[in-house]
Backbone as CSV, one residue per row, in Angstrom:
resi,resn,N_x,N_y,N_z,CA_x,CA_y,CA_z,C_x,C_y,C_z
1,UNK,-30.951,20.921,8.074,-29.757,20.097,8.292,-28.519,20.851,7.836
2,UNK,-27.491,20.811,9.128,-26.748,21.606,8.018,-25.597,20.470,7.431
3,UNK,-24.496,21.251,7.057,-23.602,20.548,5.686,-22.735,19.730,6.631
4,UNK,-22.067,18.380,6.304,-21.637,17.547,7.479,-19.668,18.606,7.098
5,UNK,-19.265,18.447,8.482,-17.884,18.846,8.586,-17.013,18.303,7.471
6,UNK,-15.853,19.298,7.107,-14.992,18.741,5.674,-14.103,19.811,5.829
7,UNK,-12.550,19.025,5.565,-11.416,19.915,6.027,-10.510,19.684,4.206
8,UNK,-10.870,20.672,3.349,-10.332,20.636,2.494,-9.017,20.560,1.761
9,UNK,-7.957,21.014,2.962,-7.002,21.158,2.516,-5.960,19.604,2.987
10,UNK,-6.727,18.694,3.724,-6.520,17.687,4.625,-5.940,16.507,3.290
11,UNK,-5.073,16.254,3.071,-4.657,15.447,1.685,-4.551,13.581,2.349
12,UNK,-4.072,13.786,3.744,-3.859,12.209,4.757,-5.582,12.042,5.025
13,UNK,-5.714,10.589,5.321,-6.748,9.921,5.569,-7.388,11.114,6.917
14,UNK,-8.814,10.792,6.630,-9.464,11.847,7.500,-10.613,11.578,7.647
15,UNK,-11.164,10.864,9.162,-12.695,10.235,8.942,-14.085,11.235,9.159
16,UNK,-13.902,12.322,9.469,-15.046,13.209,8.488,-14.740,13.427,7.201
17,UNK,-13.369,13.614,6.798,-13.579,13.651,5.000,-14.398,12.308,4.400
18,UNK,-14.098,11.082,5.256,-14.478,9.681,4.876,-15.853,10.030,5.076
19,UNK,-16.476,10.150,5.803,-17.842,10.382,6.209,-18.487,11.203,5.287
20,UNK,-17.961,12.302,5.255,-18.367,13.326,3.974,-18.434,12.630,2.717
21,UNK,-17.290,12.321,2.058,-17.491,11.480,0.708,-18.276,10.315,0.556
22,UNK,-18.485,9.535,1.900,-19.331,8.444,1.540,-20.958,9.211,1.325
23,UNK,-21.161,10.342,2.279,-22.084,10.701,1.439,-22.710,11.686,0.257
24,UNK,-21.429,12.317,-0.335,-21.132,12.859,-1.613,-21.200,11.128,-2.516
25,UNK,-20.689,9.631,-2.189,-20.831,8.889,-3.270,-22.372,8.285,-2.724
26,UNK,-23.167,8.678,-1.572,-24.490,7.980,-1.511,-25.262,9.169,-2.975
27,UNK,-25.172,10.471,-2.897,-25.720,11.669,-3.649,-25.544,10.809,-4.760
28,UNK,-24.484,10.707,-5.451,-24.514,10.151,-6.829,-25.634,9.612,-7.354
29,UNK,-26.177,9.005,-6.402,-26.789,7.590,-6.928,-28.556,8.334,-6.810
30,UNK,-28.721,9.607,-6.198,-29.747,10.334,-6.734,-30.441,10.573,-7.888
31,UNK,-31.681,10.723,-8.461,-31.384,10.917,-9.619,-31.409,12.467,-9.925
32,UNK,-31.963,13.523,-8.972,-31.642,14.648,-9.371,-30.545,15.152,-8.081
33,UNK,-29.563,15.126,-8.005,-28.349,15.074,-7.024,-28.631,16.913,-6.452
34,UNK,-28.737,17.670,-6.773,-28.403,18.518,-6.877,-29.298,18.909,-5.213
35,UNK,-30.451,19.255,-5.279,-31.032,19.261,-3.602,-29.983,18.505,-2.827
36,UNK,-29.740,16.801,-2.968,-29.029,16.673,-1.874,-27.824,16.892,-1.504
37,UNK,-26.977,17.153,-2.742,-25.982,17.846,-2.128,-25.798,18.856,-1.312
38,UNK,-26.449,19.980,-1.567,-26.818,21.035,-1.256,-26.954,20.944,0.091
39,UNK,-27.896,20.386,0.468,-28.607,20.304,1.275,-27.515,18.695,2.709
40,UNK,-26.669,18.440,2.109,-25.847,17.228,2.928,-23.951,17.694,3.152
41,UNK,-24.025,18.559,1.753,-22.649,18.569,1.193,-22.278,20.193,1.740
42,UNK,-23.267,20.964,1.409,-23.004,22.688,1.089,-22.393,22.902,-0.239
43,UNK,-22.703,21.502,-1.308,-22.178,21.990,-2.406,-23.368,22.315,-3.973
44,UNK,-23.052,23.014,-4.533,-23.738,23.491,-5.590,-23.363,22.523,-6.867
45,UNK,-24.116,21.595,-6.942,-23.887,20.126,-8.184,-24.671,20.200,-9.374
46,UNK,-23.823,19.866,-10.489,-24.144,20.285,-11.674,-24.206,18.796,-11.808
47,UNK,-24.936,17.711,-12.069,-24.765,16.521,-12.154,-24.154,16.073,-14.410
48,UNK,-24.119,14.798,-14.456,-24.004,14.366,-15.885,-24.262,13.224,-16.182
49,UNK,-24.669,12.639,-17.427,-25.243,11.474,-17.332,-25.028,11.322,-19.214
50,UNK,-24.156,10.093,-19.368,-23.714,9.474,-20.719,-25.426,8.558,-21.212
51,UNK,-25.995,9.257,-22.432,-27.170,8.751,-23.026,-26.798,7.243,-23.305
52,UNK,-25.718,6.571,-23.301,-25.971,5.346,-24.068,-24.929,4.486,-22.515
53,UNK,-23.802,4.700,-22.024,-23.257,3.748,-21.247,-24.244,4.060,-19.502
54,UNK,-24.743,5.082,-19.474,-25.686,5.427,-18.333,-24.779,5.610,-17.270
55,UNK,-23.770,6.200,-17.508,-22.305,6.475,-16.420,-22.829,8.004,-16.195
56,UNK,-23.154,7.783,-14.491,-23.575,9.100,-14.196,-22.665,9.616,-13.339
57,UNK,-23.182,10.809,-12.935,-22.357,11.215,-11.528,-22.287,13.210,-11.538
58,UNK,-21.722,13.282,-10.761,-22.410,15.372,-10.380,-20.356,15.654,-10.309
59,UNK,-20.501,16.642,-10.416,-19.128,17.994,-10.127,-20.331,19.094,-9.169
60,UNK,-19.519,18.470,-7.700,-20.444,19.427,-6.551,-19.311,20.956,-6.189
61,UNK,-19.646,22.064,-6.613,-18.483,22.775,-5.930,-19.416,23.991,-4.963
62,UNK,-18.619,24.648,-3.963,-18.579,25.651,-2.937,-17.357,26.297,-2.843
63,UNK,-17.175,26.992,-1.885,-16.671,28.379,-1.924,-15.247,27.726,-1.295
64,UNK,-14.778,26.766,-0.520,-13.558,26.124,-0.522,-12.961,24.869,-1.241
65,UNK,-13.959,24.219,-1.703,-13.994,22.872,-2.555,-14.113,22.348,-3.171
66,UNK,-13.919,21.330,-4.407,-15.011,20.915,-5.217,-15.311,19.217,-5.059
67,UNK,-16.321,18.571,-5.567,-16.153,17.135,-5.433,-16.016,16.465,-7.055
68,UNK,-15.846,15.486,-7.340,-16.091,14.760,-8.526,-17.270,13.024,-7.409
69,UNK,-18.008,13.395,-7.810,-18.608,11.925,-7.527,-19.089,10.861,-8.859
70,UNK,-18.927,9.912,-8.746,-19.636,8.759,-9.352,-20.475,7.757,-9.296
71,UNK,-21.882,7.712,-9.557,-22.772,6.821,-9.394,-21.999,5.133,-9.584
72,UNK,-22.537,4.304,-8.538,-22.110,2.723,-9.028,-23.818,2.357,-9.980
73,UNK,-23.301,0.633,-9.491,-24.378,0.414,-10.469,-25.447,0.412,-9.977
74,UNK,-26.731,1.170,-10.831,-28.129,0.557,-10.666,-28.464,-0.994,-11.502
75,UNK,-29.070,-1.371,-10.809,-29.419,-2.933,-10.683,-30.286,-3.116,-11.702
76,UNK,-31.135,-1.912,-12.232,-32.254,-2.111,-13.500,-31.700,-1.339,-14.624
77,UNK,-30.310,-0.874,-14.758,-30.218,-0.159,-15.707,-28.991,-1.265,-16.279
78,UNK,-29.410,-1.770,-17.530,-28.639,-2.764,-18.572,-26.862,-2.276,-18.809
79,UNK,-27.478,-1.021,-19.325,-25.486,-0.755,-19.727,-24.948,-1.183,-18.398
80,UNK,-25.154,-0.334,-17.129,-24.501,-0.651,-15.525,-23.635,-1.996,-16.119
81,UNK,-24.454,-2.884,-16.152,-24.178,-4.386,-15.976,-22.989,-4.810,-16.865
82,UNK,-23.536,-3.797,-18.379,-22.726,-4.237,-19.542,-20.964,-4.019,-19.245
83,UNK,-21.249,-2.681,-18.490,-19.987,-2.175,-18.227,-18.970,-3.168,-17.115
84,UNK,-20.177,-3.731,-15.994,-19.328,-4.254,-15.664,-18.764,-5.656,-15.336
85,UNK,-19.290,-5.793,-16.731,-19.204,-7.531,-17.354,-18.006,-7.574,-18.097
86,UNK,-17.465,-6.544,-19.059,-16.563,-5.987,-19.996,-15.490,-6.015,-19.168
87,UNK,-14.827,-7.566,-18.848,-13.527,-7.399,-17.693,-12.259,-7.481,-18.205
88,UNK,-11.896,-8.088,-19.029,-10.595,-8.359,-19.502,-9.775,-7.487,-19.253
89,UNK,-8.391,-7.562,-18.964,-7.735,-6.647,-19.216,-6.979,-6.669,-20.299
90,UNK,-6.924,-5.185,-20.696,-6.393,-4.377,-21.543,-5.570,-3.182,-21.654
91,UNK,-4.784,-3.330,-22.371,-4.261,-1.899,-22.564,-4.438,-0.901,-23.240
92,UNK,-5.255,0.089,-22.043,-5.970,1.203,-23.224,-5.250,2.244,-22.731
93,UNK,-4.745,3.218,-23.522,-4.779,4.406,-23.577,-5.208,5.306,-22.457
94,UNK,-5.092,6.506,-21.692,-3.249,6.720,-21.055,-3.090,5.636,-19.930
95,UNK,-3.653,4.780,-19.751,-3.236,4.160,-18.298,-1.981,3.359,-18.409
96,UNK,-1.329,2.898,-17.806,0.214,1.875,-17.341,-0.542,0.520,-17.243
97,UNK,0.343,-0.007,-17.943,-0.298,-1.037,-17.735,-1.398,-1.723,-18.582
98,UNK,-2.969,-2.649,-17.841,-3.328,-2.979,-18.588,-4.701,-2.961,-17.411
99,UNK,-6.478,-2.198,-18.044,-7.120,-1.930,-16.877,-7.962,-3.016,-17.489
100,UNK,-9.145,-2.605,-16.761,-10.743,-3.201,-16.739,-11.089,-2.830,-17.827
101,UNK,-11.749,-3.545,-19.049,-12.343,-2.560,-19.851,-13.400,-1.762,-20.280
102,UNK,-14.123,-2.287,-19.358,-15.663,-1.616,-19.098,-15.664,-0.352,-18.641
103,UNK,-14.803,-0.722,-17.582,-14.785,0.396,-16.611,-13.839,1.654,-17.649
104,UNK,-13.093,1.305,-18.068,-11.910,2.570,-19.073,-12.893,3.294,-19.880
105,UNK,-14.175,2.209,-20.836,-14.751,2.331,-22.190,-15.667,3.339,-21.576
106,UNK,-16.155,3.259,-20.342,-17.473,4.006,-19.679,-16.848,5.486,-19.276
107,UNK,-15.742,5.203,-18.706,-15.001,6.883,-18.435,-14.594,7.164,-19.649
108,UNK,-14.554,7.187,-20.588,-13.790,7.317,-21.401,-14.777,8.197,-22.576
109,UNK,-16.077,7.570,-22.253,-17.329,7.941,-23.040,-17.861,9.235,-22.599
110,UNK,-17.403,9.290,-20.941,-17.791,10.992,-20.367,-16.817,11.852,-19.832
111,UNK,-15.470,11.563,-20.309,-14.627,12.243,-19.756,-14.377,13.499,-20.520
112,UNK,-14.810,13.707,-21.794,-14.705,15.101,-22.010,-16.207,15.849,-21.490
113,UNK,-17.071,15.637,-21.198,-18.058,16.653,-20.311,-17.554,16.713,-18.952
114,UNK,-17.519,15.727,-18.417,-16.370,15.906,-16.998,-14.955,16.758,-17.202
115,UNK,-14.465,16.950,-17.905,-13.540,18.025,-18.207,-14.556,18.872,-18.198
116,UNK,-14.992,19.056,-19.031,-16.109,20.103,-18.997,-16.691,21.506,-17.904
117,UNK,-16.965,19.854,-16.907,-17.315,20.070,-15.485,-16.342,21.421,-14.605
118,UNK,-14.816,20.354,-14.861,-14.219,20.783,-13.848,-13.368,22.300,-14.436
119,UNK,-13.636,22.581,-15.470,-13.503,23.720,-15.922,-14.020,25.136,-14.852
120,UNK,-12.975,25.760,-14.714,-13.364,27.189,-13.450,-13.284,26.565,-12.321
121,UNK,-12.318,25.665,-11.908,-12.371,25.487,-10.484,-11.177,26.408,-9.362
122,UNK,-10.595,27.145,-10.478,-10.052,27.698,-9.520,-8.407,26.766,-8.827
123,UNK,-8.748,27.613,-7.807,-7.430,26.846,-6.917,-8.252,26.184,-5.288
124,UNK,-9.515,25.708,-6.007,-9.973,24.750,-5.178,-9.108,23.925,-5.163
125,UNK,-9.620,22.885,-4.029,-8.872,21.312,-3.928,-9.761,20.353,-4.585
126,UNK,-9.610,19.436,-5.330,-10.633,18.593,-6.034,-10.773,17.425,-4.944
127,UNK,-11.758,17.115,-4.538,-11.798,15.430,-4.151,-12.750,14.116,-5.005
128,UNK,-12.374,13.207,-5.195,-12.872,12.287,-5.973,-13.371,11.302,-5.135
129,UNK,-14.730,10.686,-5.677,-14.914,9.488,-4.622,-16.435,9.061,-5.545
130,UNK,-16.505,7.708,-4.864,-17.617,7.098,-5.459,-17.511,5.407,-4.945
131,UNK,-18.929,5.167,-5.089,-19.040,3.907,-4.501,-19.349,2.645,-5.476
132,UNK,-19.099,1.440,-5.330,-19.102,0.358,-6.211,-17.919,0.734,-7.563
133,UNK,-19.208,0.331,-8.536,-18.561,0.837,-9.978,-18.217,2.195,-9.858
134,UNK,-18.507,2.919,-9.461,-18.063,4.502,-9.062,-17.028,4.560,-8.826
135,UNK,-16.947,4.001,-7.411,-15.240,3.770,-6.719,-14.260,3.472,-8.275
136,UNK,-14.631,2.449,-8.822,-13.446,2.285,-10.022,-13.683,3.367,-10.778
137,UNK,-14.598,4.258,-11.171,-14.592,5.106,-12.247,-13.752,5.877,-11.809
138,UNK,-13.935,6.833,-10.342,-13.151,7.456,-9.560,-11.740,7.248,-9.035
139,UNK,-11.024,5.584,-9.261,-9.983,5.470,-9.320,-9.208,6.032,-10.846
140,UNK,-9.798,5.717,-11.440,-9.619,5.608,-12.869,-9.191,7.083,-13.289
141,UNK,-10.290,7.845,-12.586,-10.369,9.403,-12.946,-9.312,10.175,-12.423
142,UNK,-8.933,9.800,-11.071,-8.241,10.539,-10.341,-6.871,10.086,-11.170
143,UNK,-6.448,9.064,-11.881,-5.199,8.296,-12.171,-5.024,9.542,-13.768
144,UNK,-6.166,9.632,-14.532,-6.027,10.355,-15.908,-5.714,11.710,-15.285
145,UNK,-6.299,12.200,-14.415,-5.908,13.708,-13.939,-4.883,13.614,-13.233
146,UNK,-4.260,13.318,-12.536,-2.830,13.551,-11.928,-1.957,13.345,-13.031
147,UNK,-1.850,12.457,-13.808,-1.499,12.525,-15.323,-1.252,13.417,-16.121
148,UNK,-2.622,14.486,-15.794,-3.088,15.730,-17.204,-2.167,16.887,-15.922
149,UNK,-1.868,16.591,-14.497,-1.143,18.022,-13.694,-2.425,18.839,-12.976
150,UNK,-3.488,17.520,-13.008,-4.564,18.269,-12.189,-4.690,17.320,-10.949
151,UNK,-3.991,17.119,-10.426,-4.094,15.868,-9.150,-5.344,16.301,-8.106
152,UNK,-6.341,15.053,-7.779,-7.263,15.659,-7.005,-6.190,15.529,-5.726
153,UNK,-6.708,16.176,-4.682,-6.242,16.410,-3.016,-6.352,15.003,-2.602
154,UNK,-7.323,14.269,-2.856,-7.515,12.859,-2.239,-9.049,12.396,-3.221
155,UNK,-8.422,11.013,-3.099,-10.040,10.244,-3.940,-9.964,9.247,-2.523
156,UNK,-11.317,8.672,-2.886,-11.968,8.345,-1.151,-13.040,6.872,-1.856
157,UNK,-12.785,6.051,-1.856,-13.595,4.821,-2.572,-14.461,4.306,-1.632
158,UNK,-15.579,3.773,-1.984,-15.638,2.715,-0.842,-16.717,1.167,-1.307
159,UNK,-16.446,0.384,-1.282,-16.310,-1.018,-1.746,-15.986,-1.211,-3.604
160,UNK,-15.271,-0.563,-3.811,-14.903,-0.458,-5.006,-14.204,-1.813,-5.639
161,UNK,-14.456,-2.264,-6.389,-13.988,-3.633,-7.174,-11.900,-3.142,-7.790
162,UNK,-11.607,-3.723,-8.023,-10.366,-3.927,-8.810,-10.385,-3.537,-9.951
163,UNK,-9.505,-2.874,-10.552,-9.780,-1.976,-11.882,-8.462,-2.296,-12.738
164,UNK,-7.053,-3.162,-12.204,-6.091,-2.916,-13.310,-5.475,-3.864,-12.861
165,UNK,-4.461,-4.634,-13.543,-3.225,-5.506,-13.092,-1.820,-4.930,-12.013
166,UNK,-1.104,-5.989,-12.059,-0.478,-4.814,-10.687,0.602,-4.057,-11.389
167,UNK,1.226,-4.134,-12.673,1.609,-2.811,-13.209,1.091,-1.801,-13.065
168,UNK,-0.120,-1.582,-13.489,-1.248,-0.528,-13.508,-1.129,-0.061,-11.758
169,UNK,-0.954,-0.743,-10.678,-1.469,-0.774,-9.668,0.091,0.421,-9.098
170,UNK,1.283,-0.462,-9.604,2.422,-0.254,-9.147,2.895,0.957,-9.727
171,UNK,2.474,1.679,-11.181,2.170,2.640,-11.537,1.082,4.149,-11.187
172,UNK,0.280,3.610,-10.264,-0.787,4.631,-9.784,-0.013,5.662,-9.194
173,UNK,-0.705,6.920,-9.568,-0.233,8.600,-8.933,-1.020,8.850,-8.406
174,UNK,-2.256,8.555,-8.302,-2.917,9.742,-7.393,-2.907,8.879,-6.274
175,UNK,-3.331,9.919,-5.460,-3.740,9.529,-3.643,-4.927,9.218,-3.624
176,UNK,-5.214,7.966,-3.283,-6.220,7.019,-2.554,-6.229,6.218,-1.723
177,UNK,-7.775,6.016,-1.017,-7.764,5.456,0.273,-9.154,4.761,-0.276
178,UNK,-9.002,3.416,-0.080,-10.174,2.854,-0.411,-10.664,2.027,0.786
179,UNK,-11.779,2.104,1.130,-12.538,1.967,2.096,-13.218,0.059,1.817
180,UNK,-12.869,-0.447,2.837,-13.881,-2.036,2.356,-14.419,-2.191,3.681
181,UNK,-15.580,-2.578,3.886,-16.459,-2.109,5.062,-16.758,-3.918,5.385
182,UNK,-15.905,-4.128,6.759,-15.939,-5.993,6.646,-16.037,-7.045,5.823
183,UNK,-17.624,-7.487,5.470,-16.913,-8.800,4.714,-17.654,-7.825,3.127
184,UNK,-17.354,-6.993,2.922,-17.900,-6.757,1.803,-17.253,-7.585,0.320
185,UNK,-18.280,-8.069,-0.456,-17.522,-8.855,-1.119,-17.092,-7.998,-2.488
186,UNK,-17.616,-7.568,-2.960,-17.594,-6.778,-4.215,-15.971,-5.952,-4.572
187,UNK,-15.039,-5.772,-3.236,-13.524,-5.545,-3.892,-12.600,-7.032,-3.928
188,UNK,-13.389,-7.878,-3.632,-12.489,-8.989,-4.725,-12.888,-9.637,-6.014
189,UNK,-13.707,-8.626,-6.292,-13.764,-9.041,-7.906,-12.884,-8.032,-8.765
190,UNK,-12.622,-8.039,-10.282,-12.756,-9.494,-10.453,-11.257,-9.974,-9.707
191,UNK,-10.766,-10.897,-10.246,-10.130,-12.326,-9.969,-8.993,-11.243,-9.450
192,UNK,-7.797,-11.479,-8.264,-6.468,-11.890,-7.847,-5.411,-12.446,-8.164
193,UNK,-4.213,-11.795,-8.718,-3.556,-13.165,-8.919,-3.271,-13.868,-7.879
194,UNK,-3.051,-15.241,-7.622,-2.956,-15.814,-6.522,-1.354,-15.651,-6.151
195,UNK,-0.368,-14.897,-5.085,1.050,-14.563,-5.453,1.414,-15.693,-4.298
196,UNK,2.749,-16.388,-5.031,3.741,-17.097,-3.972,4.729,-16.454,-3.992
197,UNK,5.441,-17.507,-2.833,7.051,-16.798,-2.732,7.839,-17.904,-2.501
198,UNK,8.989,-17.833,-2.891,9.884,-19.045,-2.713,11.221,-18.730,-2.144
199,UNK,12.119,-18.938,-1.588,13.288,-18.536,-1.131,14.358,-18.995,-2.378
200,UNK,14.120,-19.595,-2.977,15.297,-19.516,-4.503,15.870,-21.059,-4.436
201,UNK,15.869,-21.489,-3.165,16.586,-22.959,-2.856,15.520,-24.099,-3.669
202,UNK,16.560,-24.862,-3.802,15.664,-26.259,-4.669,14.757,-26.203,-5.326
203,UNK,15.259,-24.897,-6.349,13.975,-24.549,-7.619,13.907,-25.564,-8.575
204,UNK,12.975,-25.869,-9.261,13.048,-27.194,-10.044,13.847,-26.443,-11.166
205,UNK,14.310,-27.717,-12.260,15.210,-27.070,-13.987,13.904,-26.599,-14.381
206,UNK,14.152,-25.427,-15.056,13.277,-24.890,-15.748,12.479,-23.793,-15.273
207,UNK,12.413,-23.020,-13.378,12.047,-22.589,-12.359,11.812,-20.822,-13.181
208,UNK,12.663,-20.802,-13.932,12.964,-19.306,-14.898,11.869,-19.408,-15.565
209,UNK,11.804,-20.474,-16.182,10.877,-20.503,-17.980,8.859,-20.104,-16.853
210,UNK,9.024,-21.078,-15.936,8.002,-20.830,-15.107,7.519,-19.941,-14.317
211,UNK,8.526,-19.148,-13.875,8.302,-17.631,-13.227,7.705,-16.711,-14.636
212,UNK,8.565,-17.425,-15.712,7.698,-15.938,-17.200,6.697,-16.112,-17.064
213,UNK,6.317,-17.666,-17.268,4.860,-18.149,-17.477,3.677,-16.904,-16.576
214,UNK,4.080,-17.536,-15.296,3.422,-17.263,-14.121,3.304,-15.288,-14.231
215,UNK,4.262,-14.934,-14.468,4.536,-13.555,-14.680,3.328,-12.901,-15.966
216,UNK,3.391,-13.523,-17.055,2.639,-12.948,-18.026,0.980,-13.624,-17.323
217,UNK,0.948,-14.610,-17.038,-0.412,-15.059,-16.971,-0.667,-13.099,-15.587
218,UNK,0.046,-13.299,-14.762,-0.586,-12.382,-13.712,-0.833,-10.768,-15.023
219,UNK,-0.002,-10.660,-15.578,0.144,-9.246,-16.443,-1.223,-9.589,-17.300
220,UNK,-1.920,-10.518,-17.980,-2.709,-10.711,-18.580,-4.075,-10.963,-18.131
221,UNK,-4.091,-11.631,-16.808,-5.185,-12.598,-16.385,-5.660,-11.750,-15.241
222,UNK,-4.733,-11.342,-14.520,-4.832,-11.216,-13.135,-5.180,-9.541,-12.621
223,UNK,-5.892,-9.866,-11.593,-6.281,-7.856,-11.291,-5.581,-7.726,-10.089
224,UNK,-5.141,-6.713,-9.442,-4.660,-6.353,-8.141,-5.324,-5.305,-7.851
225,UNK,-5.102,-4.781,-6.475,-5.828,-3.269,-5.805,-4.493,-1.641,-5.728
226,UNK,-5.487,-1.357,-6.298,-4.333,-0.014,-5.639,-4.536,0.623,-4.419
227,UNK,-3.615,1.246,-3.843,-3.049,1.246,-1.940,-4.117,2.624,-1.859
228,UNK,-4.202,3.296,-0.700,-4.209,2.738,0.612,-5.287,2.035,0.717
229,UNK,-5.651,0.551,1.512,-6.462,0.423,1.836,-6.707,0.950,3.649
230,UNK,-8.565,1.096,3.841,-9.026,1.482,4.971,-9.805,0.202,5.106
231,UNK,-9.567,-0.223,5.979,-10.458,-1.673,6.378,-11.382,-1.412,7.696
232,UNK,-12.839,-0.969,7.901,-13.783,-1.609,8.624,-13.572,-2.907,9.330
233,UNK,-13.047,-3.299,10.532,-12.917,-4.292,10.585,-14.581,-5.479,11.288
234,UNK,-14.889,-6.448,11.363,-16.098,-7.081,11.645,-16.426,-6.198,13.419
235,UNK,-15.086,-5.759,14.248,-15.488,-5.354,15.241,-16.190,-3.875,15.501
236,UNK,-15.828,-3.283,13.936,-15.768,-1.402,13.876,-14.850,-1.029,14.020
237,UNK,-13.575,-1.669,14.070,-12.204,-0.941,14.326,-11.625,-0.530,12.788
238,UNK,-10.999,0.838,12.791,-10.426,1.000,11.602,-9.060,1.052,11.358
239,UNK,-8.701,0.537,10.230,-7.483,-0.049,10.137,-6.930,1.250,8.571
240,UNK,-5.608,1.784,8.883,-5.137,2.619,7.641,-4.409,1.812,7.270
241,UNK,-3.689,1.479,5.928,-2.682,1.131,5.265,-2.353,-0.163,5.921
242,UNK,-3.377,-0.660,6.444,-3.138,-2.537,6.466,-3.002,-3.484,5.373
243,UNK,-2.749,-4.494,5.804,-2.467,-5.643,4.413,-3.814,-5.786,4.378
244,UNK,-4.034,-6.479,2.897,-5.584,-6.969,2.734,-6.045,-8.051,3.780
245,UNK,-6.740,-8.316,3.745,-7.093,-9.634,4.366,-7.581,-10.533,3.662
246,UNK,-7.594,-11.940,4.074,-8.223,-13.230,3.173,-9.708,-13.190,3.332
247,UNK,-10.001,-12.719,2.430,-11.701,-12.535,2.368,-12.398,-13.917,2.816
248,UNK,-12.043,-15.104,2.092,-12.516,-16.279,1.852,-12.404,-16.862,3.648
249,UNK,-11.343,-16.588,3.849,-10.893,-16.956,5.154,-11.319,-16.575,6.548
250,UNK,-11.341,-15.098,6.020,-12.477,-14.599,7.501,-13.749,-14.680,7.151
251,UNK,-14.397,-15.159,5.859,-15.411,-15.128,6.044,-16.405,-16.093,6.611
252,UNK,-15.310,-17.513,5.980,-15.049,-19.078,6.297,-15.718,-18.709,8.687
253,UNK,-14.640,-18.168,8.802,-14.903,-18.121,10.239,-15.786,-17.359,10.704
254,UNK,-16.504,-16.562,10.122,-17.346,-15.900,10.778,-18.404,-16.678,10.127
255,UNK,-19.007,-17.123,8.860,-19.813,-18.364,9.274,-20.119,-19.107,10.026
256,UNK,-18.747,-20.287,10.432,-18.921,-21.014,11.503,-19.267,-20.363,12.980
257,UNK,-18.893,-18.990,12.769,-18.673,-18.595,14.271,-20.432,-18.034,14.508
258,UNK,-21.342,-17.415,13.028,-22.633,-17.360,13.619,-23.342,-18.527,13.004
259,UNK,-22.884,-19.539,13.064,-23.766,-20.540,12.335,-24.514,-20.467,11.256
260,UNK,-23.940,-19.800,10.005,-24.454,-19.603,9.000,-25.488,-18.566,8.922
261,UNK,-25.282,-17.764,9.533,-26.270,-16.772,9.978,-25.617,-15.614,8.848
262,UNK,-24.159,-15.474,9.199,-23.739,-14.324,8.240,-23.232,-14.344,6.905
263,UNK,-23.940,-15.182,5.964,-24.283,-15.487,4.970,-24.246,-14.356,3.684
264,UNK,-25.260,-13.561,4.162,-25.782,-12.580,3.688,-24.624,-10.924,3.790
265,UNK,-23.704,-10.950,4.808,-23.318,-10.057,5.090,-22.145,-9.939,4.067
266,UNK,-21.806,-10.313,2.988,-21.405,-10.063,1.948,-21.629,-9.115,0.754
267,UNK,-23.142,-8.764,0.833,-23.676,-7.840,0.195,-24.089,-6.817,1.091
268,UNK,-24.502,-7.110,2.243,-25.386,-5.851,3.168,-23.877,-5.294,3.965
269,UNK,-22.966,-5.821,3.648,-21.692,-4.766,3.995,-21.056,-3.609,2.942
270,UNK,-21.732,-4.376,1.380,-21.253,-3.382,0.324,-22.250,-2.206,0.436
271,UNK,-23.363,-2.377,0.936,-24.439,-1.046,1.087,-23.592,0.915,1.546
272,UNK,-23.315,1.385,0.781,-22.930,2.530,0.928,-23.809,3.153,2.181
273,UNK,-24.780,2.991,2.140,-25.438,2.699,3.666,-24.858,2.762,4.943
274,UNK,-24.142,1.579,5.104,-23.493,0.504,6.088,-22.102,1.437,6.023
């Protein structure tokens, strides 16, 4: 087999780079990564794996490129879960804002061997990507390195959950394109703030004291996505830098529309697979 097509220097959305990284973030989830990269990627992967949070993932490099991938969660491995139960947001250290904290505490636990990693890369182009919990580790990662003056070329997500409030969101540097593959449910967790808008006319007394309210609850409570999104749409059409869509809402209709048939397609759309 040989190595699937990949245009390294390509920084704009690019659906063999998409294709490529989704399966640089299927490799992750290997447990000895290194054959399949090789053997899918053309890349030479040094994989890593944290003894106690079980945050895995490989640094694949070749002779024009390198990757950063991140395993999501396995379903039998406890920390996975722990990490991504640990939601609150917080303000940790370097991020803007206020992130996930599972997700920060878990990168945070392997980010000096991942430095490690990316040590001797040269004047490769880095790309970042990973699926599920990955996708957020890999948001996360790409956000501390453009930070440190090591910006990857592009990070590449795909059904990746929400990782920060929308400071955090409105603050992001690196370049990403996150991928949600129809009704996948897993990037609206956790929670949204729910946003209105008002035109300013016939605000009730007090309309100020209630915008703080509303303002800190979203800075405290609330998660948002960082841009670009790539939307799969239910037909296969792909959509760049579209608005989100109402999950609840199309999903509402495509129920009724297969008679409860597509039920299930909430999870079998998050399949890195699919």
């Amino acid at each position: 087999m040989a190595a699937l097509p990949f245009h390294p220097h390509e920084a704009g959305f690019h659906r063999e780079n998409a294709l490529y990284l989704a399966h640089a973030a299927d490799v992750a989830y290997r447990r000895s990564p290194e054959a399949e990269a090789l053997l899918r990627l053309g890349l030479r992967a040094t994989p890593f794996v944290h003894g106690v949070t079980r945050t895995r993932g490989y640094v694949g490099v070749c002779d024009t490129h390198a990757v950063l991938g991140f395993r999501g969660s396995d379903p039998v491995t406890l920390p996975n879960w722990i990490t991504d139960s640990i939601a609150p947001l917080t303000v940790v250290k370097p991020y803007d804002g206020r992130v996930h904290l599972g997700f920060a505490t878990a990168l945070e636990q392997s980010w000096d061997e991942i430095c490690e990693r990316l040590v001797g890369l040269g004047e490769r182009p880095l790309f970042v990507t990973g699926h599920s919990l990955g996708g957020a580790l890999a948001k996360l990662a790409a956000h501390r390195l453009t930070r440190l003056g090591k910006a990857p070329r592009a990070t590449y997500t795909f059904g990746a959950p929400r990782v920060g409030n929308r400071r955090f969101c409105e603050q992001y540097v690196a370049t990403v394109y996150r991928v949600v593959n129809r009704l996948d449910m897993i990037p609206e967790y956790p929670v949204a703030a729910q946003r209105t808008t008002s035109s300013g006319e016939n605000r009730p007394v007090g309309a100020g004291l209630l915008d703080a309210v509303k303002n800190l609850a979203d800075d405290v409570f609330f998660y948002d996505h960082v841009q670009t999104l790539v939307h799969i749409g239910l037909d296969g059409c792909l959509t760049v830098g579209g608005e989100a869509h109402c999950w609840t809402t199309t999903a509402l209709a495509r129920a009724v529309a297969t008679r409860g048939a597509s039920f299930h397609e909430g999870l079998t759309d998050h399949l890195v697979s699919n």
